[in-house]
TORGUMI-212671 format. One line per 4 residues: their letters; for each residue y, x, z of N, C-alpha, C. Coordinates in steps of 0.001 Angstrom, whole numbers, plus 500000, padded with zeros to 6 digits. Atoms other than C-alpha are relative to their C-alpha. Example, Ala and Ser with C-alpha at 12.3 -4.5 7.8 and 13.67 -1.06 7.14 Angstrom:
BEGIN
AS) 498810:500890:500000:495500:512300:507800:501200:500900:500000  498810:499180:499940:498940:513670:507140:501090:499230:500730
END
This chain:
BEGIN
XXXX) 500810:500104:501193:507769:472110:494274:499509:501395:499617  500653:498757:500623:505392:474699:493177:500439:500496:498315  499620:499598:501198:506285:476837:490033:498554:500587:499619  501038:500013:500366:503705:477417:487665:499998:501434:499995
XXXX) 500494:498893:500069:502237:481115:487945:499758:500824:498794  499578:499541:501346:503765:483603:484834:499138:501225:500428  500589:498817:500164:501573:486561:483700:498409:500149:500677  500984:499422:499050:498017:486046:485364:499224:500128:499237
XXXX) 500909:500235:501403:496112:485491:481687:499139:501821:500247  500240:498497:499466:495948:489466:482505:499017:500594:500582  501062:499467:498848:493962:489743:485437:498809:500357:499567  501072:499570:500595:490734:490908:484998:499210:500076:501741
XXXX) 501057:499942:498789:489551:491434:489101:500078:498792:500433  500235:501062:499386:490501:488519:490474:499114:498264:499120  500802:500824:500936:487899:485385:489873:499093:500503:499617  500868:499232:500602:485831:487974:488436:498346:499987:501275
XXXX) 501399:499912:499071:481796:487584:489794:499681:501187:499622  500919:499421:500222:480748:490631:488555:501143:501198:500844  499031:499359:499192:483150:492749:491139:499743:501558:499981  501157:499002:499741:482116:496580:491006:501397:500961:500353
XXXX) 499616:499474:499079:483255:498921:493615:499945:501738:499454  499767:498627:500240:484533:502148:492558:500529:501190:501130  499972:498848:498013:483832:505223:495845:501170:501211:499079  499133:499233:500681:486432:507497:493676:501086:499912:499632
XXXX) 498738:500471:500400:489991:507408:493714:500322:499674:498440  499516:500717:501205:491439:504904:490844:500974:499344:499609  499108:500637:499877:494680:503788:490233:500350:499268:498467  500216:501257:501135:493777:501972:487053:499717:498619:500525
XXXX) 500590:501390:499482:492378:499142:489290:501016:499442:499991  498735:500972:499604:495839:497786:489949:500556:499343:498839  499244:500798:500963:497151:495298:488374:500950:499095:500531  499100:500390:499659:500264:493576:488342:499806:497928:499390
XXXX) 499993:501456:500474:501659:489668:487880:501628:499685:499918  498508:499748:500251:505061:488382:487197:500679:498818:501553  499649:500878:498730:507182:487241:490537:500657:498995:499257  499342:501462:500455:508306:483795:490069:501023:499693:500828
XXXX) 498760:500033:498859:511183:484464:492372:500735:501271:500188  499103:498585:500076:513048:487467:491273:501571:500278:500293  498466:500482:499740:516560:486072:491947:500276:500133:501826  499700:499945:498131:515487:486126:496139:499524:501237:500353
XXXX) 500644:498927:498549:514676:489075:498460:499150:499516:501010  500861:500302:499267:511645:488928:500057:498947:500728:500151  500883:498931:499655:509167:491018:502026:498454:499402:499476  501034:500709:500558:505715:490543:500703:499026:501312:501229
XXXX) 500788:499209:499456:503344:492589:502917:498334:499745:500429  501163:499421:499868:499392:493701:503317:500041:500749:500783  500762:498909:499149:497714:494911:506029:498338:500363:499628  501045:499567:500879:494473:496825:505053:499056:500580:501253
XXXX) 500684:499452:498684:492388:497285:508475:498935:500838:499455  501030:499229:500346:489449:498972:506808:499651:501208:499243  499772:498235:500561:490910:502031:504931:498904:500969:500585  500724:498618:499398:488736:504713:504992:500261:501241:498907
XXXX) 499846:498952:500846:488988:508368:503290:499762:500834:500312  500905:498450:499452:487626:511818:503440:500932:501193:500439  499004:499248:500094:488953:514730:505203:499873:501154:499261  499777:499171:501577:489584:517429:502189:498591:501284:500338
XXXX) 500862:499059:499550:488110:520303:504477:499089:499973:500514  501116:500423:499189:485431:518752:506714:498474:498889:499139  501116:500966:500680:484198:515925:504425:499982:498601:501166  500084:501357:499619:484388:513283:507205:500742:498922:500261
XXXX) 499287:501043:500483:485426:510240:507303:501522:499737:500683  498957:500253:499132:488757:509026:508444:500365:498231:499569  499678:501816:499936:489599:505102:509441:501238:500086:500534  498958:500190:499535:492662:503722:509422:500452:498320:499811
XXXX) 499233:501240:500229:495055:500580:509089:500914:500216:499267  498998:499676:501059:497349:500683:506091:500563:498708:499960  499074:501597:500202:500065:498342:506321:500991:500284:498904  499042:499741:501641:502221:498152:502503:500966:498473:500234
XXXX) 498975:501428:500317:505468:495892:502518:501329:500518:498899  499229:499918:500778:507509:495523:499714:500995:498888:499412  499031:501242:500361:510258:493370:498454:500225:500497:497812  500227:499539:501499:509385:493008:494234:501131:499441:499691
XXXX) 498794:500484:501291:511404:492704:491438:499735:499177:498749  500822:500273:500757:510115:491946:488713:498605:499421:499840  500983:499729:500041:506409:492760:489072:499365:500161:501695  500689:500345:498725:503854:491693:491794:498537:500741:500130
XXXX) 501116:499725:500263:501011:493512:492893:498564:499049:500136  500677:501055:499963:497954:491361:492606:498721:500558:501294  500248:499565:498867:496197:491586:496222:498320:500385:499595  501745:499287:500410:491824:491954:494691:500205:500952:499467
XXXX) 499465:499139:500779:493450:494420:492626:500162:501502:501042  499518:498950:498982:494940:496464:495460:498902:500492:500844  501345:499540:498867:491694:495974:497743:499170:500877:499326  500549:498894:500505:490041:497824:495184:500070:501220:499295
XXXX) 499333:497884:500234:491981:500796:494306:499733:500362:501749  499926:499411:499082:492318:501018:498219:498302:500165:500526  500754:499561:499508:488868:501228:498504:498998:501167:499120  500077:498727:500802:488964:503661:495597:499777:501457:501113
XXXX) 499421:498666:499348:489962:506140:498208:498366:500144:501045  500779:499625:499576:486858:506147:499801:499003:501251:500132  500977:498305:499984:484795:509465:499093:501475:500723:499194  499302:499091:501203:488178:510713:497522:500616:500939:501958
XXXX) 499435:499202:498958:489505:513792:500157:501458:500315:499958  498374:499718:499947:492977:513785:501178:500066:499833:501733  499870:500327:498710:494776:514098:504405:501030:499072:500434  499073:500974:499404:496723:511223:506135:500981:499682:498597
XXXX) 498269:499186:500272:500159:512480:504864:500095:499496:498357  500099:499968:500911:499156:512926:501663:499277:498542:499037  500510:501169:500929:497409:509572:500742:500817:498980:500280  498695:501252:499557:500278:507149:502183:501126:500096:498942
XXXX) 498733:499848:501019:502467:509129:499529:499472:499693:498814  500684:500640:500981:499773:508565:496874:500119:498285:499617  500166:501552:499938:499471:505030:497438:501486:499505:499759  498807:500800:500292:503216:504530:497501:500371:500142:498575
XXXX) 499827:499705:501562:503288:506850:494176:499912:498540:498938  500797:500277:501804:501026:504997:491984:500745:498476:500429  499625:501028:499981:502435:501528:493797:501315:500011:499582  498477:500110:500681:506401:502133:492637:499566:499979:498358
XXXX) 500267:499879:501519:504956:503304:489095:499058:499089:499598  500654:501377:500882:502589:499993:488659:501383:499092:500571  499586:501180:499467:505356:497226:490148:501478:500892:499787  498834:499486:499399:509125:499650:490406:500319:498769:500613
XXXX) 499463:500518:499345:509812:497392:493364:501216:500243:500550  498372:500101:499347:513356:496932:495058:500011:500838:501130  500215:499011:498800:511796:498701:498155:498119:499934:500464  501638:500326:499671:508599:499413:499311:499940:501153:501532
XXXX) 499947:499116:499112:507245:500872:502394:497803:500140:500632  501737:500107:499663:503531:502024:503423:499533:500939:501059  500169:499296:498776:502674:503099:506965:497944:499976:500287  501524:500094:499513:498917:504359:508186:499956:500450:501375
XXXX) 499838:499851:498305:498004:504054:511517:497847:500304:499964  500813:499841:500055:494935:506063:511780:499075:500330:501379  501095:499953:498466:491675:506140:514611:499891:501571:500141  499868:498736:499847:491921:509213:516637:498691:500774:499526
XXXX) 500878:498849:500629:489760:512224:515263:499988:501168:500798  499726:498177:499155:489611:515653:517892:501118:499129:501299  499272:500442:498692:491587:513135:520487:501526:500178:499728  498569:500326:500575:494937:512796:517867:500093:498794:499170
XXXX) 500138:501383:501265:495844:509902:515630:501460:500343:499398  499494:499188:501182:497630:510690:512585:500947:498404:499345  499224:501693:500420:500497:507667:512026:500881:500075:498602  498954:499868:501348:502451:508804:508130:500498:498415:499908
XXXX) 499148:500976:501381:505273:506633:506903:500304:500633:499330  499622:499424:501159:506535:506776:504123:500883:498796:498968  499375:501403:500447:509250:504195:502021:500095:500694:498969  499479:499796:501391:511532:504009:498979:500814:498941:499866
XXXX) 498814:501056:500469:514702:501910:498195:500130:500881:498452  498946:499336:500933:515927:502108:494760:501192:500314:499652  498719:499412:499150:518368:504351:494137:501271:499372:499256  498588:501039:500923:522154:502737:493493:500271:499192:500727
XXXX) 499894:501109:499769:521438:500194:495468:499863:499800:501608  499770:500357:498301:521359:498581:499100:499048:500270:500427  501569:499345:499948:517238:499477:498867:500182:500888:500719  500348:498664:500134:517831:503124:498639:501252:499799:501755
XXXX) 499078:499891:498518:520533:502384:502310:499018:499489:500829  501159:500436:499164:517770:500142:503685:498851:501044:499929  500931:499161:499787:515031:502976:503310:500335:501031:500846  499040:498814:499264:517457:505661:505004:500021:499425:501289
XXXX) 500592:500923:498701:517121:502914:507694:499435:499890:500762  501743:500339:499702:513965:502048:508016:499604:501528:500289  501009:498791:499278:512719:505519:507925:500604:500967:501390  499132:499472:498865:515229:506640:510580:499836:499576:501331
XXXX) 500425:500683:498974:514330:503959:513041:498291:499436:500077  501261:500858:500404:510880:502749:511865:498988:500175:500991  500393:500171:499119:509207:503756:514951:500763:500317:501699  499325:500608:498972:511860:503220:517821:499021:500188:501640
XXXX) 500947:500139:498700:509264:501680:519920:498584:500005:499807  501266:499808:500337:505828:502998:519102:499332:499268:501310  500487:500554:498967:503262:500720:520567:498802:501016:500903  500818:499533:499128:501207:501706:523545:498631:500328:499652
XXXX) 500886:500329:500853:497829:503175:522113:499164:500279:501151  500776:500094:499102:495180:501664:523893:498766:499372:499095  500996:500778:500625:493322:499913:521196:499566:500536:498618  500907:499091:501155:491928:503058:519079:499667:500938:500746
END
C-alpha cells in the first residue's frame, strides 16, 4: 500500500511550466520533501550523465557523470530540484575536486542525511580523466564506519575506460 506523500505543498520546481534555467551556480534551487520511510535504510541514488562545468583557469568546458547516493533521514532531496542546481554549475568555474565537495556540501546542509556519497567520473581533457569521490557518514554512528569503508575501497575495481 502506498503512503500518502508528507511535505510536497512546498515544492515550487516540480509541476512547475514556467521552468527557468539558471547558467550560475545556485544552491537555493534545492529543495527538500519529507521521507515517508525514516524507520528503514535505504540507498536512494541519481546518476546525472550531463554535468557540465567550467575550468576556473581556461574557461572550458568540462563533461562529466555525477553519480549522488544517499541513504535519508529525515529529509529527501526532490530530484527537478537537484537537476537544476546541477545545472546551476554550468558557466560556474571550479575544478573536478572541488565541485563533488560542493555538491556534497550544500547536499548534507539541505537534507543532513545518514550518509551520502557523490562520485564524478569525468570525459578525458589533455588525454586524463579526472574521477573525485567524495562521502560522509554521520558522525556517532555506523554511517560515519560505513564512509571510512566506502571511501577506502570505493574503487577496488575501476572499470576499464574505453567508453570516454
Amino acid at each position: 500500500m502506498m503512503t500518502e506523500r508528507k511535505g510536497v505543498e512546498n515544492l515550487s520546481h516540480l509541476g512547475s511550466e514556467d521552468t527557468k534555467y539558471t547558467f550560475e551556480y545556485d544552491p537555493t534551487l534545492l529543495e527538500t520533501f519529507e521521507n515517508n520511510h525514516p524507520n528503514r535504510d535505504y540507498f536512494v541514488k541519481f546518476n546525472c550523465p550531463e554535468f557540465t562545468t567550467l575550468c576556473p583557469k581556461t574557461g572550458q568546458p568540462d563533461f562529466g557523470t555525477i553519480y549522488i547516493s544517499y541513504i535519508p533521514d529525515e529529509k529527501m532531496v526532490e530530484s527537478k530540484s537537484l537537476k537544476l542546481y546541477l545545472f546551476s554549475f554550468r558557466n560556474h568555474g571550479g575544478f573536478h575536486e572541488d565541485a563533488m565537495n560542493v555538491i556534497l556540501n550544500d547536499l548534507l546542509e539541505l537534507m543532513d542525511p545518514r550518509y551520502i556519497e557523490v562520485w564524478g567520473k569525468f570525459t578525458p581533457r589533455g588525454g586524463i580523466s579526472i574521477d573525485p569521490y567524495v562521502n560522509y557518514g554521520k558522525p556517532g554512528t555506523k554511517y560515519e564506519d560505513m564512509a571510512a569503508q566506502r571511501l577506502m575501497y570505493h574503487d577496488m575495481y575501476p572499470e576499464k575506460i574505453d567508453n570516454r
